[in-house]
N, CA, C and O atoms as CSV, one atom per row, in Angstrom:
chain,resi,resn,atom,element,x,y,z
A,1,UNK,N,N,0.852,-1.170,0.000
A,1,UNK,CA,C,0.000,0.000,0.000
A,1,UNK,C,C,0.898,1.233,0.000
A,1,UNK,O,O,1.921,1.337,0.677
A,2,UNK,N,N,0.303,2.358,-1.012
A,2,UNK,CA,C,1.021,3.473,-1.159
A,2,UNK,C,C,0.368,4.599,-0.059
A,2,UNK,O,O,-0.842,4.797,0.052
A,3,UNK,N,N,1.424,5.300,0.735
A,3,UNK,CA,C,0.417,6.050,1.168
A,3,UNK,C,C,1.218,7.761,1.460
A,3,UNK,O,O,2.391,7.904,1.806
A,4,UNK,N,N,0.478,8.609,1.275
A,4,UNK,CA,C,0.239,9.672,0.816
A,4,UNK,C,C,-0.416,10.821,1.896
A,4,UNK,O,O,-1.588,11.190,1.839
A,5,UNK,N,N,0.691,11.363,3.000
A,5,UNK,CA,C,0.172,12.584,3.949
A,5,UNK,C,C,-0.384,14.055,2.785
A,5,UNK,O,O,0.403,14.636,2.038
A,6,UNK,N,N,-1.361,14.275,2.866
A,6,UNK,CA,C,-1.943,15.069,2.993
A,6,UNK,C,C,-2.124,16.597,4.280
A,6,UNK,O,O,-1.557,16.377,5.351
A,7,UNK,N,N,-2.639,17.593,4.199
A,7,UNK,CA,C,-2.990,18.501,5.223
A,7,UNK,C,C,-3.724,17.425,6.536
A,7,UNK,O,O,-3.218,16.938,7.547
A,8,UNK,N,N,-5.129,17.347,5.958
A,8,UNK,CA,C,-5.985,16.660,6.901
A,8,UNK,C,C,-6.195,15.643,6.204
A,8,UNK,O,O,-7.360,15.386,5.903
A,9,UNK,N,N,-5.268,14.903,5.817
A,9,UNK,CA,C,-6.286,13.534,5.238
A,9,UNK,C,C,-5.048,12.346,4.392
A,9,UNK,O,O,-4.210,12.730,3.576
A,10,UNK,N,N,-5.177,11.294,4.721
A,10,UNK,CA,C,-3.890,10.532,3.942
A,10,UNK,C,C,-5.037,9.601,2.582
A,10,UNK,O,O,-6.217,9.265,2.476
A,11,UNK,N,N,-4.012,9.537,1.934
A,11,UNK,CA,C,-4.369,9.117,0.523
A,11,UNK,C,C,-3.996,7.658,0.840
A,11,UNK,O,O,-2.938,7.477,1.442
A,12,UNK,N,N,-4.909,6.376,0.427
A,12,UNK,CA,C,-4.240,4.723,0.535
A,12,UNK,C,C,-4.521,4.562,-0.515
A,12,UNK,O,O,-5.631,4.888,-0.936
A,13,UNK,N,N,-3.160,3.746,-1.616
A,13,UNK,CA,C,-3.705,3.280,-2.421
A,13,UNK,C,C,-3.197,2.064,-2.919
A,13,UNK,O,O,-2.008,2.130,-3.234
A,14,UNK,N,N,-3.693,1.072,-3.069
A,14,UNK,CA,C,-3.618,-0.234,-3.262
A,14,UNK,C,C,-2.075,-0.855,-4.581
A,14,UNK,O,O,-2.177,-0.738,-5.802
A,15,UNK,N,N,-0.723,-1.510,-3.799
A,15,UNK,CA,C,-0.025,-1.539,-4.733
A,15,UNK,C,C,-0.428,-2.742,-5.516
A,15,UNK,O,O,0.360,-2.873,-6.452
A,16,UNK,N,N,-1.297,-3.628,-5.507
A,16,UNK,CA,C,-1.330,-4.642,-6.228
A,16,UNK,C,C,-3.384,-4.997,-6.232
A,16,UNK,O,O,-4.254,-4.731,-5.403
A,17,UNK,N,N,-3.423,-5.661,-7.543
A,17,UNK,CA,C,-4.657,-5.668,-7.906
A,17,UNK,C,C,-5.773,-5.933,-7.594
A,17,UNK,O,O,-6.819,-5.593,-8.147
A,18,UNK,N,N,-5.582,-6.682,-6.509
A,18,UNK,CA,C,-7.032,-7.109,-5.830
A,18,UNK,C,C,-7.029,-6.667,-5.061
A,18,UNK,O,O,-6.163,-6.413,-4.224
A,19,UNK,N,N,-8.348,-6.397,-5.194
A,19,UNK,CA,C,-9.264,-4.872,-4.220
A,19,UNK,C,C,-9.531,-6.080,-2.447
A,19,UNK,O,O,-9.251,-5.705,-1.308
A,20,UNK,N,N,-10.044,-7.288,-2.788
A,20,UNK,CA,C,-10.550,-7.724,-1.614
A,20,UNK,C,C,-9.336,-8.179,-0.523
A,20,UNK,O,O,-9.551,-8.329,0.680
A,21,UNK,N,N,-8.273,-8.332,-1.049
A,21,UNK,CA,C,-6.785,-8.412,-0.562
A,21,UNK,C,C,-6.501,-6.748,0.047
A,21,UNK,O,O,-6.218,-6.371,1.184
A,22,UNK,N,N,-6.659,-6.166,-0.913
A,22,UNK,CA,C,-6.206,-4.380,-0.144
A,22,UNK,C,C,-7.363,-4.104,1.205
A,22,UNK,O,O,-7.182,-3.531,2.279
A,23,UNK,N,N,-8.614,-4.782,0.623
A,23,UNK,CA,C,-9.511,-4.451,2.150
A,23,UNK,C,C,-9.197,-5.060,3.282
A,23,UNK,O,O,-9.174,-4.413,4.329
A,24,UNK,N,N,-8.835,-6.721,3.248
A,24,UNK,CA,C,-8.103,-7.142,4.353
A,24,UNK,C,C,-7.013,-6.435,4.903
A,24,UNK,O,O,-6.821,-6.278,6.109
A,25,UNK,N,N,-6.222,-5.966,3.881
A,25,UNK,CA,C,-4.974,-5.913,4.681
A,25,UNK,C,C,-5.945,-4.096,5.982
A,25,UNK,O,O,-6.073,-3.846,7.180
A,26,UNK,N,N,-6.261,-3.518,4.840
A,26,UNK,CA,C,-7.007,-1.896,5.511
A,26,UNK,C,C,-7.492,-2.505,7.241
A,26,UNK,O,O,-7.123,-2.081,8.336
A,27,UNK,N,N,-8.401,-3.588,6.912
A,27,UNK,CA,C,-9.022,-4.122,8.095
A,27,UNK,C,C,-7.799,-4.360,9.174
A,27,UNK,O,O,-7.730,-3.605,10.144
A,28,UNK,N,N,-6.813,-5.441,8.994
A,28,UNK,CA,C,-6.045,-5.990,9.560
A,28,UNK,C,C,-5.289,-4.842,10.304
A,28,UNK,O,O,-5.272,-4.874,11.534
A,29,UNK,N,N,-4.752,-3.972,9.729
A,29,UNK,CA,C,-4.154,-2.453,9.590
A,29,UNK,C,C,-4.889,-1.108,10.046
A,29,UNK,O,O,-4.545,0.019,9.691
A,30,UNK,N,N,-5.523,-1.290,10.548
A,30,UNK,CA,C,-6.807,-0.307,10.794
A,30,UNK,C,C,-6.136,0.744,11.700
A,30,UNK,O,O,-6.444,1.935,11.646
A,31,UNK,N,N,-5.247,0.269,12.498
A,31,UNK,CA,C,-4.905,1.065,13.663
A,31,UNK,C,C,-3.816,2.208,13.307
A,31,UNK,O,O,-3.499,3.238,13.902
A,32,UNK,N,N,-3.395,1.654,12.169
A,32,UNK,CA,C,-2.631,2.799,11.636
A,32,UNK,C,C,-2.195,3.910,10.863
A,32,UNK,O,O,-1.163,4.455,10.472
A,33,UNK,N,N,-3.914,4.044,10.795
A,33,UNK,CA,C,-4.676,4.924,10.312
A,33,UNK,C,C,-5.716,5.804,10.711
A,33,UNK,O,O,-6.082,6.929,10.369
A,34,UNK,N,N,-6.088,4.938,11.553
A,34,UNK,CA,C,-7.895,5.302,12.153
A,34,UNK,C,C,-7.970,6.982,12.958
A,34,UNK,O,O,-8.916,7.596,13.451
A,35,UNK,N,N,-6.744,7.266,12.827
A,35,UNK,CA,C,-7.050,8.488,13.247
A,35,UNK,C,C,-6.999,10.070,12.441
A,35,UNK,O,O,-7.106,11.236,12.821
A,36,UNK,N,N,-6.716,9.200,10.784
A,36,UNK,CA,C,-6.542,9.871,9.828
A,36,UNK,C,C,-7.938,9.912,8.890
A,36,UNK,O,O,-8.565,8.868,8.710
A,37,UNK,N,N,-8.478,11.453,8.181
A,37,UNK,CA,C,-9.360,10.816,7.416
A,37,UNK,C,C,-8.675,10.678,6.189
A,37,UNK,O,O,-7.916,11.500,5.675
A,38,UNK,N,N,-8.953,9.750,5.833
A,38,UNK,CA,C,-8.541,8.866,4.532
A,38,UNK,C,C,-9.541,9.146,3.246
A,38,UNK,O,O,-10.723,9.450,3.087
A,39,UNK,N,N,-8.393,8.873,2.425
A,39,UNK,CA,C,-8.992,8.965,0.518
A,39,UNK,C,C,-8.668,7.684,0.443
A,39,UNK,O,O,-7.921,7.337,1.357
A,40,UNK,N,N,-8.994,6.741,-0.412
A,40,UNK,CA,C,-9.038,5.407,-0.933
A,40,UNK,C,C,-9.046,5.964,-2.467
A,40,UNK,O,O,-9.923,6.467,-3.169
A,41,UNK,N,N,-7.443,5.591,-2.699
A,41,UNK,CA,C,-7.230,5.977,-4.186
A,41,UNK,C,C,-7.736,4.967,-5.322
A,41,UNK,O,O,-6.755,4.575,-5.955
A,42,UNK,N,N,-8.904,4.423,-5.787
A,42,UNK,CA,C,-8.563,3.216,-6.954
A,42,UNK,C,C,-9.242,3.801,-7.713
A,42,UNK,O,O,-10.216,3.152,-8.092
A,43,UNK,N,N,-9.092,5.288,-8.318
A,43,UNK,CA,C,-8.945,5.271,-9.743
A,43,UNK,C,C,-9.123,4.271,-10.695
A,43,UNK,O,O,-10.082,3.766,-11.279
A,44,UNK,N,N,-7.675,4.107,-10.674
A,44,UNK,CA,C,-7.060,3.457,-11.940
A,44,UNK,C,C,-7.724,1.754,-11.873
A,44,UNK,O,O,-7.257,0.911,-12.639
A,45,UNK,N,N,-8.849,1.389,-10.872
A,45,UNK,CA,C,-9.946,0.405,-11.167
A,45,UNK,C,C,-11.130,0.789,-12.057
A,45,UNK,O,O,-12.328,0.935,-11.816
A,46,UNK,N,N,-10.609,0.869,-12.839
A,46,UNK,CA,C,-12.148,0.968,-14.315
A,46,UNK,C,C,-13.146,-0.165,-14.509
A,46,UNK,O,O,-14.305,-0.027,-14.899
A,47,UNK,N,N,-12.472,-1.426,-14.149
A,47,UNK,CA,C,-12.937,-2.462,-14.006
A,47,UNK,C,C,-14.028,-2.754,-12.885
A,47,UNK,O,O,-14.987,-3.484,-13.136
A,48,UNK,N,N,-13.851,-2.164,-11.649
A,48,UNK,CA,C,-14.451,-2.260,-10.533
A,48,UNK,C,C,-16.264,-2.404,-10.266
A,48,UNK,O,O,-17.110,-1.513,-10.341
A,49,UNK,N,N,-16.434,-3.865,-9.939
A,49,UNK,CA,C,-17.735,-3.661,-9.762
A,49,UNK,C,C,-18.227,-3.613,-8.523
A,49,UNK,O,O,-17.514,-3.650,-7.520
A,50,UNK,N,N,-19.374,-3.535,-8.513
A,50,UNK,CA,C,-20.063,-3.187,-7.271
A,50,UNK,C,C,-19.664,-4.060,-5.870
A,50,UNK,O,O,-19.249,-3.600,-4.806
A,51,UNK,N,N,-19.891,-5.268,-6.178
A,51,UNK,CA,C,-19.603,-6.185,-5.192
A,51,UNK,C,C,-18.326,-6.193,-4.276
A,51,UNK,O,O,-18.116,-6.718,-3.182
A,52,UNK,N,N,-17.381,-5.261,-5.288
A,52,UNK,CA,C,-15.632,-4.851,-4.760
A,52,UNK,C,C,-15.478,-3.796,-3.888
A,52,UNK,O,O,-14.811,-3.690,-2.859
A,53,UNK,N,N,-16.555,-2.665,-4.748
A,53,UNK,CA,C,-17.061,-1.499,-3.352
A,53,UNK,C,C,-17.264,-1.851,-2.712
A,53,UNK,O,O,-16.593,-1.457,-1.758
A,54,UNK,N,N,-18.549,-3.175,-2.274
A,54,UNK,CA,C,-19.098,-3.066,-1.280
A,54,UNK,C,C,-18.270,-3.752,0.391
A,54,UNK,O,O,-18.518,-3.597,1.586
A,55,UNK,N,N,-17.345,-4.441,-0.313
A,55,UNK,CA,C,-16.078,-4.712,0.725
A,55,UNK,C,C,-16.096,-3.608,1.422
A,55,UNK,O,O,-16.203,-3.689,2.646
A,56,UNK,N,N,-15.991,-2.329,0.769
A,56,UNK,CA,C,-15.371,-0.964,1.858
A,56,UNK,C,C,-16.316,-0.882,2.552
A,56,UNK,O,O,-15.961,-0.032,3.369
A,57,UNK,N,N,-17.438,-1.219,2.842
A,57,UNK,CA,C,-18.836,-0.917,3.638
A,57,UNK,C,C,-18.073,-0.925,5.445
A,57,UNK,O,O,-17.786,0.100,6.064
A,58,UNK,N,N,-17.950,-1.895,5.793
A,58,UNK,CA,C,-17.201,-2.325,6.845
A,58,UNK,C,C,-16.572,-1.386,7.187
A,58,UNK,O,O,-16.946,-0.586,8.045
A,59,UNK,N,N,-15.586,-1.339,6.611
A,59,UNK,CA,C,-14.420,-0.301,7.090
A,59,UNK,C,C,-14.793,1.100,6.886
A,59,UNK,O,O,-14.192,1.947,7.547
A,60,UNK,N,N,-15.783,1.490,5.990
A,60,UNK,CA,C,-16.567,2.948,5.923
A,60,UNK,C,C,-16.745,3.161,7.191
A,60,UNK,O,O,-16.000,3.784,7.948
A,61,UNK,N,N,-18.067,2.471,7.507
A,61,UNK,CA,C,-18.843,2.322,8.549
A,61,UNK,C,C,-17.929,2.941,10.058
A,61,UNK,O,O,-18.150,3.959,10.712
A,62,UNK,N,N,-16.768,1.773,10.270
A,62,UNK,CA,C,-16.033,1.812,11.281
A,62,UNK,C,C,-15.353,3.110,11.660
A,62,UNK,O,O,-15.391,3.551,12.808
A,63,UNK,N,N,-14.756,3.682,10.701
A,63,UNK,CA,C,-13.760,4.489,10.182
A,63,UNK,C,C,-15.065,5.829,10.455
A,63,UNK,O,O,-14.774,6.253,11.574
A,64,UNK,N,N,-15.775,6.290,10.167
A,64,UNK,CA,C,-17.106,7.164,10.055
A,64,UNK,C,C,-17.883,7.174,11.814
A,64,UNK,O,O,-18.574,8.101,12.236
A,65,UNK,N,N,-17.566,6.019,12.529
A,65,UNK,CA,C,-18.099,5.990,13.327
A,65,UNK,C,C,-17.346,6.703,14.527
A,65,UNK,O,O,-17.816,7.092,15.596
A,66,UNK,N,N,-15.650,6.786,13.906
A,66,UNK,CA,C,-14.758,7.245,15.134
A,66,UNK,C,C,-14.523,8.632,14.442
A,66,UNK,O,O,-13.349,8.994,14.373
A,67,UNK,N,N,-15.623,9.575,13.845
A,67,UNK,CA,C,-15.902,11.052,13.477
A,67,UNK,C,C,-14.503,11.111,12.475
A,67,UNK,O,O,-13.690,12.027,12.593
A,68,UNK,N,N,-14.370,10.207,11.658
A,68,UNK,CA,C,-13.449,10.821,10.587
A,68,UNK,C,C,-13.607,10.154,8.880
A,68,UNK,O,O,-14.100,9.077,8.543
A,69,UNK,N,N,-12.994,11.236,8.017
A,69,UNK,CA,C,-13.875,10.754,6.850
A,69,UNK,C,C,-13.372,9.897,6.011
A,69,UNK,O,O,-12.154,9.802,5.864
A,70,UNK,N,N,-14.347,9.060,5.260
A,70,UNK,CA,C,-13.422,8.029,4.342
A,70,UNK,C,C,-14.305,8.197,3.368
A,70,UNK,O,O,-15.535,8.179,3.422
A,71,UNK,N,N,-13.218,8.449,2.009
A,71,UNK,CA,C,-13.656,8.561,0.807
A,71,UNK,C,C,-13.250,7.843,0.355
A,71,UNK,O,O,-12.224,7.400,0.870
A,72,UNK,N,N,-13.733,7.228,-0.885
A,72,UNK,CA,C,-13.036,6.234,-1.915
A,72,UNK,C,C,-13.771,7.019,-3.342
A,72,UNK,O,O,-14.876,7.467,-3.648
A,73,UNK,N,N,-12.185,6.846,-4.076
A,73,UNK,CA,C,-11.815,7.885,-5.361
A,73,UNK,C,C,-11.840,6.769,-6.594
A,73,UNK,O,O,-11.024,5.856,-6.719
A,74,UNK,N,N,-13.127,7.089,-7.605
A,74,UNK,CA,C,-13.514,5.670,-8.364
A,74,UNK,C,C,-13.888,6.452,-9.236
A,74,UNK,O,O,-14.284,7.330,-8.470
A,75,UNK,N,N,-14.200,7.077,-10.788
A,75,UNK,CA,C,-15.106,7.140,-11.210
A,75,UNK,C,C,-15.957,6.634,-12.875
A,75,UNK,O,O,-16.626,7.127,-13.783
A,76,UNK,N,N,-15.340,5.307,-12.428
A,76,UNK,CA,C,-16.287,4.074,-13.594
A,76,UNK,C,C,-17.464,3.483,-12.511
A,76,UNK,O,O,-18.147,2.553,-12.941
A,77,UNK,N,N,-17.650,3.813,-11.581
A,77,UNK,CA,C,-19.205,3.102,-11.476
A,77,UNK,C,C,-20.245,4.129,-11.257
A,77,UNK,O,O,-20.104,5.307,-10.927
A,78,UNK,N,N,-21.563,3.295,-11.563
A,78,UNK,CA,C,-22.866,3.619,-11.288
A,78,UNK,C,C,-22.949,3.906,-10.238
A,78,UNK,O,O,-22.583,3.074,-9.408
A,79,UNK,N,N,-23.446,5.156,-9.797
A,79,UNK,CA,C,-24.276,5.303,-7.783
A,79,UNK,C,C,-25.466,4.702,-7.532
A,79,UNK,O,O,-25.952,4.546,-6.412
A,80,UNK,N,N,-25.923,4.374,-8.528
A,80,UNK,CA,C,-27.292,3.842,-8.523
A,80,UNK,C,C,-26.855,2.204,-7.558
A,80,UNK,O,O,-26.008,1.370,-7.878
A,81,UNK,N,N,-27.862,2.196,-6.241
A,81,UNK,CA,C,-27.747,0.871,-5.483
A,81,UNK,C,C,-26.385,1.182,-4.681
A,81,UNK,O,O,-25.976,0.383,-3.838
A,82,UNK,N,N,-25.754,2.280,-4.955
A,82,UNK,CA,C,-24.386,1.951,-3.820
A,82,UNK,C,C,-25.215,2.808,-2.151
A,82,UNK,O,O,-26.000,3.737,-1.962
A,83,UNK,N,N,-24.623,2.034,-1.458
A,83,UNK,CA,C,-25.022,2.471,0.027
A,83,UNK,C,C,-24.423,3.912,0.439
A,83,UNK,O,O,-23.224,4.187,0.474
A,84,UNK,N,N,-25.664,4.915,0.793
A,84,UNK,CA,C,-25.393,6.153,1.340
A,84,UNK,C,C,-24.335,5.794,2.152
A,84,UNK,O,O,-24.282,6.825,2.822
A,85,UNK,N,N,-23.516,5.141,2.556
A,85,UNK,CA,C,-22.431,5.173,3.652
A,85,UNK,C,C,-21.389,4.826,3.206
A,85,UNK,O,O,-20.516,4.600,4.043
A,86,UNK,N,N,-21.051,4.647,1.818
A,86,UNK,CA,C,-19.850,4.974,1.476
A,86,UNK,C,C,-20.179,6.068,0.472
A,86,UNK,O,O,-21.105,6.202,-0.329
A,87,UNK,N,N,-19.005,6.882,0.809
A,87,UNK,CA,C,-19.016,8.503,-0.103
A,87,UNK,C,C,-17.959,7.983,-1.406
A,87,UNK,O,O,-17.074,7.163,-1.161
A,88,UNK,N,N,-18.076,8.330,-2.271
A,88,UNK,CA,C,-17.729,8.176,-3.713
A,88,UNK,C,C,-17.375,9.537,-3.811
A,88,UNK,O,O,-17.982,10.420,-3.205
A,89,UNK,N,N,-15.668,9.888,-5.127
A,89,UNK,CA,C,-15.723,10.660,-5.612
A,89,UNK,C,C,-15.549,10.780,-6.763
A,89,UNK,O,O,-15.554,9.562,-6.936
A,90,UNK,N,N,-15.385,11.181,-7.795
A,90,UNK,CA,C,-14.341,10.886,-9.535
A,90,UNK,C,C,-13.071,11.260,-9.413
A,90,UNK,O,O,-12.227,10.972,-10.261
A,91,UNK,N,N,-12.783,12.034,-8.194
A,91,UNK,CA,C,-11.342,12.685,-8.469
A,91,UNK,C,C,-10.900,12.919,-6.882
A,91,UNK,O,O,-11.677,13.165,-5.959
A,92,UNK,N,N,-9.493,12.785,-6.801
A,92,UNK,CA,C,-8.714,13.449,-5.741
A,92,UNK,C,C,-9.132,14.671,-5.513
A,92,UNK,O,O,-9.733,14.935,-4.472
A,93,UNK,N,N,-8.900,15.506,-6.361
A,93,UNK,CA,C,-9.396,17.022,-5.627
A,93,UNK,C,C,-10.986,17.101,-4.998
A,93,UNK,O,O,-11.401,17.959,-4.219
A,94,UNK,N,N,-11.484,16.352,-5.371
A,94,UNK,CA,C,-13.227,16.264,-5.066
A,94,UNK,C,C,-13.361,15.799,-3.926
A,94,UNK,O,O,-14.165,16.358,-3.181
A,95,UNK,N,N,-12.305,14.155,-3.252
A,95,UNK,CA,C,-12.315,13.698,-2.512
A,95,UNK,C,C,-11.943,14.632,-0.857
A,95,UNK,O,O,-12.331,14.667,0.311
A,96,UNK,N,N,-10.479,15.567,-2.195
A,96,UNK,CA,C,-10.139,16.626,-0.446
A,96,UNK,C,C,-11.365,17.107,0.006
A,96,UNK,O,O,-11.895,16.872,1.092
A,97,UNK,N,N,-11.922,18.045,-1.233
A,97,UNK,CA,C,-13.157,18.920,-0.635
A,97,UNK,C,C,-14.510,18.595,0.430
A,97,UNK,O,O,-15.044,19.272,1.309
A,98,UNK,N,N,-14.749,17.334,-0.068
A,98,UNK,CA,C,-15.719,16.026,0.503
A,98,UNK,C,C,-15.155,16.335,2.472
A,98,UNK,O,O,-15.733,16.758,3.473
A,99,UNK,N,N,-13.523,15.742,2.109
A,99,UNK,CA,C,-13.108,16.183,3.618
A,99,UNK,C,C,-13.186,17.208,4.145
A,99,UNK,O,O,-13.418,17.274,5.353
A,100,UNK,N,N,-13.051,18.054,3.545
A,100,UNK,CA,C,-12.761,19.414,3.675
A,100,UNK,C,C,-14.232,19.432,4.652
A,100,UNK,O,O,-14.129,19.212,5.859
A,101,UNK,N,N,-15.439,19.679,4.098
A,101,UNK,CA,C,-16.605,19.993,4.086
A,101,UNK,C,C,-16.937,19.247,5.085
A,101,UNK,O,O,-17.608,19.832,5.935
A,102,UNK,N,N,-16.603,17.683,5.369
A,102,UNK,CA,C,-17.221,17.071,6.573
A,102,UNK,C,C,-16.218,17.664,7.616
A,102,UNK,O,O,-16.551,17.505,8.790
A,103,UNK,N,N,-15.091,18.296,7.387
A,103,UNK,CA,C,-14.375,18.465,9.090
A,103,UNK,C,C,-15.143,19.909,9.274
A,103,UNK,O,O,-15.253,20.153,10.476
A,104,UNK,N,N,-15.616,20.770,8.580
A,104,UNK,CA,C,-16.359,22.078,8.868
A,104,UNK,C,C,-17.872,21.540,9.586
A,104,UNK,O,O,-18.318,21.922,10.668
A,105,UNK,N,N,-18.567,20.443,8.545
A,105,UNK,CA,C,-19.283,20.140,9.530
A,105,UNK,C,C,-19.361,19.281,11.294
A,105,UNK,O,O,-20.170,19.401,12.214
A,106,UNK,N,N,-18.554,18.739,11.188
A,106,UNK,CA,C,-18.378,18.148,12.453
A,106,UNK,C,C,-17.431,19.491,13.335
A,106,UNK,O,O,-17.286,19.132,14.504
A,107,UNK,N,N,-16.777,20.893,13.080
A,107,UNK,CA,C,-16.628,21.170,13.619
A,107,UNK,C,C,-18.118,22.690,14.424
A,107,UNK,O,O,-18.069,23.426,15.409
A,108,UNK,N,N,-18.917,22.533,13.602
A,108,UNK,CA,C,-20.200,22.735,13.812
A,108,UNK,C,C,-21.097,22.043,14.650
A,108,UNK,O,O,-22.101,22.609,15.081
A,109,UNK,N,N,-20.802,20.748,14.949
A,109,UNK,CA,C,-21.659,20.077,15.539
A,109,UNK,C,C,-22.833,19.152,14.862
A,109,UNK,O,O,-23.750,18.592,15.463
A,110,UNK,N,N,-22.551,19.138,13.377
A,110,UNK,CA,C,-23.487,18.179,12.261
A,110,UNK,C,C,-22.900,16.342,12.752
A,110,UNK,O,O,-23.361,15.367,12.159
């Protein structure tokens, strides 16, 4: 895994091809991150179907629950049927802003 400090937010991105292998390891690895909000770089998955997103559900969930944000940066799929609880973006810069916007709201009290 490649990974990538940012201001507020680290970039992970998967050095080898299988997505359900990069979620284990994220899971397994959790701790050394969890206090970062994270971008989930797989782009460069054009291929990616739904069933591969939905691995990140878990670790969304988890990761979202300890008030920090996780994006995953994709944009060959459909939103149609993906779960409001993982945030989708098409692009890195979209993904910062996404963060950007949830640390203003949570520093509001949303």
């Amino acid at each position: 895994m490649k990974i990538t400090h940012k201001d507020n937010y680290s970039i992970l991105k998967p050095e080898k091809e299988d997505i359900a292998e990069f979620v284990k390891y994220l899971t397994k690895n959790h701790s050394d991150f969890k206090k970062d909000n994270v971008v989930i770089d797989i782009i460069e998955y054009d291929a990616l179907s739904q069933q591969e997103l939905l691995l990140f559900l878990e670790m969304s969930n988890m990761h979202r629950s300890q008030k920090r944000s996780f994006v995953i940066v994709n944009d060959s799929l459909n939103l149609e049927g993906i779960p409001e609880e993982l945030i989708l973006a098409p692009t890195l810069l979209e993904a910062g802003d996404i963060i950007g916007m949830e640390e203003l709201e949570r520093e509001l009290g949303f």
